[in-house]
N, C-alpha and C positions, 0 to 999 in steps of 0.2 A: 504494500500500500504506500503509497506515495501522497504529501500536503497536499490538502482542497488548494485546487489550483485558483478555486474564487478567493479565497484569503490570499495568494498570490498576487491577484488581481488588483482587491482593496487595497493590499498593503501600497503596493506599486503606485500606484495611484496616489496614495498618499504622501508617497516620499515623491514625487515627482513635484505635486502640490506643495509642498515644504520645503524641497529646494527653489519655488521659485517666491513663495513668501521669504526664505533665506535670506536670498539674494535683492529683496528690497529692504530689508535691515540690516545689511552690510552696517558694522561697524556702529549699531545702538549699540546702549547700556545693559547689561543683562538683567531681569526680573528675575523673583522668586516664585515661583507659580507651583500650589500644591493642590493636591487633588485627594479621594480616597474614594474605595470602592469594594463592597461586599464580593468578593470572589475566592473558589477555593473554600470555604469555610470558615474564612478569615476574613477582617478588614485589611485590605491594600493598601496603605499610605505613601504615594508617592509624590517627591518634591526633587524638584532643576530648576534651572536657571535659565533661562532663552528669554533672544531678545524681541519678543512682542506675542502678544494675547494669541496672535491666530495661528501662531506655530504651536505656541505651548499646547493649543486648544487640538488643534489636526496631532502632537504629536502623543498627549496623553490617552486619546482618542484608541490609537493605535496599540498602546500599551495596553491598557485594558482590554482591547478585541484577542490581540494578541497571548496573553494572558487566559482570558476565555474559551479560546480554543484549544490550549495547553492540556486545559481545563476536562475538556472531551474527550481527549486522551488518555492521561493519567491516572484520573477518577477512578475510583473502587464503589464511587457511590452511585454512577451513572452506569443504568444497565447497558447501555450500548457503549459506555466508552469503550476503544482500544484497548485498553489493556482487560480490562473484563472479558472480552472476546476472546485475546490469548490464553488468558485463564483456565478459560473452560475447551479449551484443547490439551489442557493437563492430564498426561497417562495415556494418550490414545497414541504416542509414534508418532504424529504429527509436526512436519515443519513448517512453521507461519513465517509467509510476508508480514516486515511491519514498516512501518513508517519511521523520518526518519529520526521524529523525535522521539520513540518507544522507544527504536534500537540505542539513541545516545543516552537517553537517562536511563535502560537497563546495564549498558556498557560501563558509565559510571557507576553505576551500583555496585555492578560483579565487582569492579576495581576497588571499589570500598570494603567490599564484606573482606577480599582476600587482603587486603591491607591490615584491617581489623582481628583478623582469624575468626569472623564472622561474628562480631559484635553488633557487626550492623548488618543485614540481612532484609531485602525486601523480597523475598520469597515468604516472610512472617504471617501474612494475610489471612491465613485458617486461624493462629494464635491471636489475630488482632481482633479479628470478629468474636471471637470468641469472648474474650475479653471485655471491647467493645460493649455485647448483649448484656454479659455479666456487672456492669458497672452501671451499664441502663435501669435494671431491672432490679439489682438490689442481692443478687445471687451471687456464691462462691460455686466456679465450677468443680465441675466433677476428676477424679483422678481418672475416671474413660475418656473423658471428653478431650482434656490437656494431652494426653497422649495419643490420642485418633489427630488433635492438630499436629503436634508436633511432628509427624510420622512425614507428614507434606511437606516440612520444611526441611530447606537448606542449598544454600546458593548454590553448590556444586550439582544441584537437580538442575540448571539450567545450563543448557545451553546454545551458543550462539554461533552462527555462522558469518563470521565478520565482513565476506566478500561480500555475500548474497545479502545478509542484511534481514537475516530469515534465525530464526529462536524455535527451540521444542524444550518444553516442561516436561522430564521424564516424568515424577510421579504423581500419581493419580489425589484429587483434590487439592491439587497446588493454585495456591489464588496469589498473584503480584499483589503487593501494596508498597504504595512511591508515598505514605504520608511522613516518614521520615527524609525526604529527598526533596519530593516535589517544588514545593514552595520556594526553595533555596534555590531551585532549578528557574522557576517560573522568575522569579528575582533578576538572576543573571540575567535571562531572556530580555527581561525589560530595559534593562540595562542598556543591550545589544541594539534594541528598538529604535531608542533615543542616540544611539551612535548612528546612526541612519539619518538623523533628523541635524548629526553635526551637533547634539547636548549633549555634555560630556561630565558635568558638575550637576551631580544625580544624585540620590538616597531612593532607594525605596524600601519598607519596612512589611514582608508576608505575614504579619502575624506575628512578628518576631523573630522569623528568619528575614536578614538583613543584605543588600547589596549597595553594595558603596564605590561611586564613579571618584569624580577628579573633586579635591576641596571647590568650596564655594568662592567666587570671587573676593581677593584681596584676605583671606583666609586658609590656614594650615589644614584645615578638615570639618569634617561634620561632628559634632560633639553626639557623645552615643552611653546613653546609662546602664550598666552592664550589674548585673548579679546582685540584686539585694533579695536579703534571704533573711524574713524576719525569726523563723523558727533556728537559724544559724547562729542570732544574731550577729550577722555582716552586714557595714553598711554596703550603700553603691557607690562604684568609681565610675567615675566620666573621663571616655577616651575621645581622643582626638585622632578623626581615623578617616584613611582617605583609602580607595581603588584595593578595597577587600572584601570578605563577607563574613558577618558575623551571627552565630545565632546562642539560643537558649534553652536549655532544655531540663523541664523538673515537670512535678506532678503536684504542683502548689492548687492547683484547681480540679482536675482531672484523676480520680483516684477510685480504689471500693475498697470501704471498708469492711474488715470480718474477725471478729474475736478480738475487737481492739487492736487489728493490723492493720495497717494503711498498706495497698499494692496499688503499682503505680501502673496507668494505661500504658506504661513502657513495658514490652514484656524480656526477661532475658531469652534469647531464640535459645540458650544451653536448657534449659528448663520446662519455658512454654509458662512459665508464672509470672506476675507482674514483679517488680522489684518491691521488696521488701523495706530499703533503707529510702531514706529520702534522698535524695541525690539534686543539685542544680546543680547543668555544665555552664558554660560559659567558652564557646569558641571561635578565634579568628584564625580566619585561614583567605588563603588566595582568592577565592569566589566564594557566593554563597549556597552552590550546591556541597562543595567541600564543607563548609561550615554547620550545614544544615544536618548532613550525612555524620560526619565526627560528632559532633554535640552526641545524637543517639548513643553511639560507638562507646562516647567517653562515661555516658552515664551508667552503661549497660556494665563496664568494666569498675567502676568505681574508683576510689584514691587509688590505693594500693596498685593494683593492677593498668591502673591509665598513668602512673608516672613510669612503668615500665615501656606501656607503647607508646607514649611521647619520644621515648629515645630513638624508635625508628623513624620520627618525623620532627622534629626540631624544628622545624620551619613556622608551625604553626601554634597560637599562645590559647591556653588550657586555664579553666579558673573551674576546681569541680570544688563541691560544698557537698558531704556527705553526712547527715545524720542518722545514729543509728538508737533511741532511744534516748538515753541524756545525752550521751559518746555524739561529740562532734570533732569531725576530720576535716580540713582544710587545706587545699595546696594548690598554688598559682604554679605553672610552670616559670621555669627562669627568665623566662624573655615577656614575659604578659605586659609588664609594666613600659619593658622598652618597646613596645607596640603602639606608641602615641601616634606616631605619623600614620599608622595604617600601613608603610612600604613594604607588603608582605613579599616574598620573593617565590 
């Protein structure tokens, strides 16, 4: 499957229209123009700088279509998105065409789980649902039920034909879920959008996963509040962060409780159980599919265990917050704080 060639068409169309609005504001003063918009499950908040109303207006336009379409794809929650369709070609021997945005944000995935030794894992989607229901309704699942998902999971079930661009889910009940990914993905995207339009001094904000362009004019970066964890007691620091992606990740909302346990909507994929400890990540990385992917990773790993896989990545700054009953764990990676400029490499 190949992109709706009419979103090719609109998009086209639009950037044609935006360079030629461009080109009669040669050399104005750049605006701050923001926007927000219920997509994905999240609110969108997206803020650049361009110089006049009718670019800002054709370019935010585009973001959000753009965004929206993503949207159709990725979704676990849309019966006909693309990836649902894949889905349910799990265990039949089947090799799917996909499209080319299935095949890059499964691509980064694979690349994430094996980086992580499958910390992070979107093949999780029977454990998520599961969960999911169970958090809906007020229920502890069952010990059949965790182990019937479980049985579906794990990235080394899929695989991908990199030429062809074509994927088979070897086993049977395997469901994609991109909600650890997605939005960091759709982030970047937008990003991409507005370099099309020539704005290059961006923020946009997925719910929390974060993509961050070039500082705002006559300014070192976009100021960004990062990790406050009242149950930690830590305060928040404010970074100064420019052409990164940052995201967040705890169960400070999102939780079921049982027996006076909290388990987090985060499941560990080694288990099939929610996590146990409280955990907020806090990660900057290169983009914000990277960002969005590692947060999962780091929380799922914990203190202990995530300062060990920081050492295979050092490029990128780590702030996890673990509480485990009174027992509070805390530890920045080295470089967190020297992450002012955002210049991640």
């Amino acid at each position: 499957m190949k992109e709706s060639k009419r979103f090719h068409k609109v998009f086209n169309f639009s950037a044609i229209l935006s360079i030629a609005i461009l080109a009669a504001h040669v050399g104005a003063a750049q605006k701050r123009y923001d926007y927000a918009r219920p997509l994905m499950g999240s609110v969108f908040n997206l803020s650049f700088y361009a110089p006049s109303d009718s670019l800002a207006q054709v370019a935010s336009d585009s973001v959000f279509a753009r965004i929206n379409y993503l949207n159709g794809i990725l979704s676990d929650y849309l019966d006909g998105s693309e990836v649902n369709r894949l889905s349910a070609s799990a265990g039949q021997g089947q090799w799917v065409y996909v499209s080319d945005v299935l095949y890059n944000v499964l691509a980064q995935s694979q690349y994430f789980s094996a980086k992580t030794s499958g910390a992070f894992d979107c093949t999780m989607g029977p454990v998520v649902q599961l969960w999911r229901r169970a958090t809906r309704r007020g229920y502890f699942p069952e010990k059949q039920q965790i182990k019937w998902a479980r049985k579906a999971v794990g990235y080394r079930l899929v695989k991908i034909d990199h030429q062809q661009k074509r994927v088979q889910l070897k086993q049977k009940n395997m469901r994609l879920d991109f909600g650890a990914i997605g939005k960091g993905y759709a982030a970047d995207q937008a990003l991409e959008v507005l370099r099309h339009y020539h704005i290059l001094s961006a923020f946009l904000d997925a719910g929390g996963d974060l993509a961050i362009g070039n500082a705002p004019p006559q300014q070192t970066g976009w100021r960004v509040e990062v990790s406050n964890d009242k149950q930690a007691n830590t305060a928040p620091q404010t970074l100064i962060l420019k052409n990164c992606g940052v995201a967040t990740s705890g169960h400070t909302y999102r939780y079921l409780e049982h027996h006076g346990q909290r388990y987090s909507h985060i499941a560990d994929p080694r288990t099939g159980v929610g996590l146990r400890t409280h955990v907020r990540t806090t990660v900057i990385a290169s983009n914000g599919t990277a960002a969005d992917a590692l947060a999962t990773a780091f929380s799922v790993l914990g203190v202990k265990k995530g300062q060990k896989m920081w050492q295979k990545m050092p490029q990128i700054g780590v702030w996890l917050i673990e509480t485990n009953g009174q027992k509070n764990q805390h530890w920045k990676s080295p470089n967190f704080d020297l992450l002012f400029s955002g210049n991640i490499q």
